[in-house]
N, CA, C and O of each residue as an XYZ file, in Angstrom:
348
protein
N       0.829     -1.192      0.000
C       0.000      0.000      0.000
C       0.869      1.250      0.000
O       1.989      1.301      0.509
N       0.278      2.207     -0.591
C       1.083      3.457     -0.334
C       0.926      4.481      0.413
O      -0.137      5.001      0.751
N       2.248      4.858      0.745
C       2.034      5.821      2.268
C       0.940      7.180      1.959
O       0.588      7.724      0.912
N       0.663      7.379      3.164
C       0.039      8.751      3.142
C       1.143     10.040      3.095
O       2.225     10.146      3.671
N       0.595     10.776      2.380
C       1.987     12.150      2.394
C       1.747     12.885      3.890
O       0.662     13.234      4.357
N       2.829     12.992      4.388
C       3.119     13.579      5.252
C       2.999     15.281      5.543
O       3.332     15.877      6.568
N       2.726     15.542      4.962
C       2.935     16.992      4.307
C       1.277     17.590      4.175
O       0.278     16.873      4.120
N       1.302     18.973      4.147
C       0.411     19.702      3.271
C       0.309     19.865      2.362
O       1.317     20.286      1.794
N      -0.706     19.707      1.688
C      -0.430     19.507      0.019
C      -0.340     21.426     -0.920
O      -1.331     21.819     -1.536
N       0.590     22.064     -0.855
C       0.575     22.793     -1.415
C      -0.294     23.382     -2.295
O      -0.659     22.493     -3.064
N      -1.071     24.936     -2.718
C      -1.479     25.361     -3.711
C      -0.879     26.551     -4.353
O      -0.473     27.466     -3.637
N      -0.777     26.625     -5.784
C      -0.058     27.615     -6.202
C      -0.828     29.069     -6.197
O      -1.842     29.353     -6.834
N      -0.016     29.981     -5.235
C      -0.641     31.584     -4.836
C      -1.021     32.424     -6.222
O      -1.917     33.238     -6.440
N       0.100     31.854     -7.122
C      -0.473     32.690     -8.445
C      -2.002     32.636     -9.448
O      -2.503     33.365    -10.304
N      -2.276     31.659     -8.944
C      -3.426     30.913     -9.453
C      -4.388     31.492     -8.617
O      -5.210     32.258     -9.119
N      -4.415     31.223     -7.311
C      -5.383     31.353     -6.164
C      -5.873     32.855     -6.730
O      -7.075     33.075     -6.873
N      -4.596     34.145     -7.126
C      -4.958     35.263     -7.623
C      -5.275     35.995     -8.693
O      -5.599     37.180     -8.777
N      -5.081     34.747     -9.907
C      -5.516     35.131    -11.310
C      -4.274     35.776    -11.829
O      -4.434     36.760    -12.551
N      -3.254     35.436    -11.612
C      -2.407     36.520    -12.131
C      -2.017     35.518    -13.631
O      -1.951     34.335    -13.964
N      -1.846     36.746    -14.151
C      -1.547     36.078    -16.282
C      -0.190     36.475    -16.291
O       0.332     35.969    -17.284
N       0.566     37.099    -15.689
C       2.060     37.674    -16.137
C       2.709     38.075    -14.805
O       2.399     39.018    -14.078
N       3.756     37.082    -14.626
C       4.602     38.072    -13.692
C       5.730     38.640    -14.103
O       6.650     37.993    -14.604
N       5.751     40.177    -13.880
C       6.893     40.983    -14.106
C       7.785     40.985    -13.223
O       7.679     40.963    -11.997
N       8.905     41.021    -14.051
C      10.305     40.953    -13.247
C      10.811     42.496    -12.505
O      11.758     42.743    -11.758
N       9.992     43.159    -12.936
C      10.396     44.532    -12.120
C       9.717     44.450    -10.601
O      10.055     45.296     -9.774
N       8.730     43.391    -10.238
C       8.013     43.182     -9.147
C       8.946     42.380     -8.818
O       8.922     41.227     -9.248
N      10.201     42.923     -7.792
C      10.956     42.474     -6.999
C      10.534     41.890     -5.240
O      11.225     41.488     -4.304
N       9.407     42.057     -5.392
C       8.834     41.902     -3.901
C       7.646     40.629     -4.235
O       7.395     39.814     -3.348
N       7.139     40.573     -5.229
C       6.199     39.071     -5.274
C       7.299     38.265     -5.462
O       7.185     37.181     -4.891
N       8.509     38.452     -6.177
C       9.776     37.231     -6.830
C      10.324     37.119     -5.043
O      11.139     36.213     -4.871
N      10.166     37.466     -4.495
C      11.250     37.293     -3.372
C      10.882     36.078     -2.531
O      11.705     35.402     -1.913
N       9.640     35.876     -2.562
C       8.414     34.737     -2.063
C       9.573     33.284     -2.765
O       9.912     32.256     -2.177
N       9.906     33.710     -4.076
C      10.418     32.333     -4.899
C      11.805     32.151     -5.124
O      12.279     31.285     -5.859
N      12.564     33.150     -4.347
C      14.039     33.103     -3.811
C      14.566     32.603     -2.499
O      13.967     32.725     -1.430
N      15.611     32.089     -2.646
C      15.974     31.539     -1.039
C      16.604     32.590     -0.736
O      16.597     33.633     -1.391
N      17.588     32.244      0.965
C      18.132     33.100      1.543
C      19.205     33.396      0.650
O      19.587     34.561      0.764
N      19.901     32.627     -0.320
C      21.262     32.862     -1.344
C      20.853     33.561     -2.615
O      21.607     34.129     -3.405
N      19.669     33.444     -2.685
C      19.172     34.005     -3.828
C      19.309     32.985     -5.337
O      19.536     33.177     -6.532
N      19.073     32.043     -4.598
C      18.489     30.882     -5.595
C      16.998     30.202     -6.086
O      16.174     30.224     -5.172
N      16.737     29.887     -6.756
C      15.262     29.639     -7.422
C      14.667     28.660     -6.896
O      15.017     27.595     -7.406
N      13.729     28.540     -5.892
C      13.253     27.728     -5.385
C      12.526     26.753     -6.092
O      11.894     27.166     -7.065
N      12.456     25.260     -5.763
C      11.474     24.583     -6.958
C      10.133     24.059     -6.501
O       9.698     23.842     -5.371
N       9.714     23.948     -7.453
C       8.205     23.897     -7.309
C       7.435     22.884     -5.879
O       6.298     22.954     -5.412
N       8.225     22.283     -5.621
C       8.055     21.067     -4.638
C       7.871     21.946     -3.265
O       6.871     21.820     -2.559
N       8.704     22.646     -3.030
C       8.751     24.011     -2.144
C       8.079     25.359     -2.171
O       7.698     25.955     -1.163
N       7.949     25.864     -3.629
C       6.909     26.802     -3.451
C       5.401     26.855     -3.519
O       4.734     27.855     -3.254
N       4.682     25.066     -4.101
C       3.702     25.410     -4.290
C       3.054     25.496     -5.705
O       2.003     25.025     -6.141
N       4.152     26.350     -6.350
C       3.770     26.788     -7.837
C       3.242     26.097     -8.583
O       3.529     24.931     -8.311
N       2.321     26.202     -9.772
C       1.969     25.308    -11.131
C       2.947     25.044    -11.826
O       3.842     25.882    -11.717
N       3.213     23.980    -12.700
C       4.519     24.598    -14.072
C       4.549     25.516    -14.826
O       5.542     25.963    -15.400
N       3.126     25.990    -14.912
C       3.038     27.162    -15.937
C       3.546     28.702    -14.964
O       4.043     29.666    -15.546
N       3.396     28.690    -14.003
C       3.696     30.032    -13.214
C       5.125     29.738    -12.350
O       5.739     30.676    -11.840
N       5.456     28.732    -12.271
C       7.010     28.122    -12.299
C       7.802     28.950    -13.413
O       8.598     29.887    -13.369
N       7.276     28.251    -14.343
C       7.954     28.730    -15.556
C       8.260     30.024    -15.729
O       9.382     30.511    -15.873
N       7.123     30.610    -15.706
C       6.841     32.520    -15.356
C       7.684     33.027    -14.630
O       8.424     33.876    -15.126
N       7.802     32.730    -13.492
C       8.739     33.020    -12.316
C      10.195     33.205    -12.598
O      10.832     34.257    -12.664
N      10.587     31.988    -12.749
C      12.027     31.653    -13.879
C      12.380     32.579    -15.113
O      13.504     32.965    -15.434
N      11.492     32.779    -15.572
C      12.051     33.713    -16.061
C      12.009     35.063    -16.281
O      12.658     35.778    -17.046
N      11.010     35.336    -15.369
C      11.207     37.153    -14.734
C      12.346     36.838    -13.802
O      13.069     37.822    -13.961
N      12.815     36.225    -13.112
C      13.877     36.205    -12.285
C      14.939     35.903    -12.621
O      15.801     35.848    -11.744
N      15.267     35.620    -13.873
C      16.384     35.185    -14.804
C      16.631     37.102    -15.627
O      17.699     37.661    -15.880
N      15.072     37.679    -15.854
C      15.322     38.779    -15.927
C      15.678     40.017    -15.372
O      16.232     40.989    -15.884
N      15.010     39.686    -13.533
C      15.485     40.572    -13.615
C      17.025     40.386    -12.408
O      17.220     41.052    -11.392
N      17.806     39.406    -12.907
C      18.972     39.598    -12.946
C      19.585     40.091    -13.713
O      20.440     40.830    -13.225
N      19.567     40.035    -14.947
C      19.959     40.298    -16.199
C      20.081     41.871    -15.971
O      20.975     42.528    -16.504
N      18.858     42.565    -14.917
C      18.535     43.748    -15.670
C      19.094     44.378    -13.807
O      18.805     45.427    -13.231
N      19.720     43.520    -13.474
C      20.501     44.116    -11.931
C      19.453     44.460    -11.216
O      19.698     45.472    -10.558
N      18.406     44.059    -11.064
C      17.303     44.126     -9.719
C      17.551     43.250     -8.765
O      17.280     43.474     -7.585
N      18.152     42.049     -9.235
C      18.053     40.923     -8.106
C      19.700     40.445     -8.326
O      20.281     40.662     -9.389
N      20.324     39.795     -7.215
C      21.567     39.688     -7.584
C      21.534     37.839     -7.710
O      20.680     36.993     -7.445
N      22.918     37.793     -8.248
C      22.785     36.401     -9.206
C      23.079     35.138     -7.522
O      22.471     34.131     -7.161
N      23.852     35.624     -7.135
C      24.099     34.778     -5.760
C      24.722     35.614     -4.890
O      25.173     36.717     -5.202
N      24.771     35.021     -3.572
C      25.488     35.784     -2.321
C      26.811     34.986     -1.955
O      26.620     33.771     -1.889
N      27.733     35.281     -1.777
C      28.787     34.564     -1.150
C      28.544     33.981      0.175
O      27.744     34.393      1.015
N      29.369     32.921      0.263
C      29.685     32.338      1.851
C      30.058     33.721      2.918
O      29.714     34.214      3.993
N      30.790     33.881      2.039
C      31.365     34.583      2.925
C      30.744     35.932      3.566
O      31.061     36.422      4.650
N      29.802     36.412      2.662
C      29.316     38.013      2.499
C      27.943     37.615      2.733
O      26.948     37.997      2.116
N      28.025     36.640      3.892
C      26.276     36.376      4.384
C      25.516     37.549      5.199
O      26.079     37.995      6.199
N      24.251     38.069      4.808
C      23.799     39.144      4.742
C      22.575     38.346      6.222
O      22.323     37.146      6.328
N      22.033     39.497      7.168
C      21.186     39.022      8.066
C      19.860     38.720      7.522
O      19.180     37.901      8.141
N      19.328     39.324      6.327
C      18.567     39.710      5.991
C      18.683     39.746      4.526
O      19.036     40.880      4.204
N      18.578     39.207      3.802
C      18.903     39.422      2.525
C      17.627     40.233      1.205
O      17.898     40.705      0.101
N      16.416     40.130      1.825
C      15.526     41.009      0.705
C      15.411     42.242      1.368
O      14.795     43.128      0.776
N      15.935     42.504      2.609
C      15.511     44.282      2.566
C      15.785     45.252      1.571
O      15.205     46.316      1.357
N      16.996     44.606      0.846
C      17.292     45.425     -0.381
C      16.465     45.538     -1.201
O      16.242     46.520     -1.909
N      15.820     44.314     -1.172
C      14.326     44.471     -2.392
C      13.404     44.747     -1.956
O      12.854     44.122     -1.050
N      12.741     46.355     -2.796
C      11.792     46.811     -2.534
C      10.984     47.431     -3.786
O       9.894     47.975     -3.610
């Protein structure tokens, strides 16, 4: 037989709100889908659909590109707080 999941079964927030596009200049909804290093959280963890996964990925691929969000944090240059910068 197979186990019961242990867990809460996640729902994706983008959905729950109708949203059709996320922009990468909205540095404060992307921060929800960044870790403390500023890595891309995956879907197993946030919840997300694939289709607003996908979305995510790549406003946040943009707006690195476009210096809103930074690409990673060092070991060394660990910050207490790392999204106060994003606002």
């Amino acid at each position: 037989m197979a186990e019961k999941r242990k867990y809460k079964k996640r729902f994706c927030k983008y959905c729950e709100s109708k949203i059709d596009y996320i922009d990468y200049k909205d540095t404060a909804s992307l921060k929800f889908s960044l870790s403390e290093r500023y890595k891309i959280m995956p879907r197993r963890l946030t919840g997300n659909c694939k289709r607003h996964q996908d979305m995510v990925t790549v406003s946040i691929k943009q707006a690195r590109a476009a210096a809103l969000v930074p690409y990673t944090v060092t070991r060394k240059a660990v910050v207490t707080n790392p999204f106060e910068n994003l606002k």
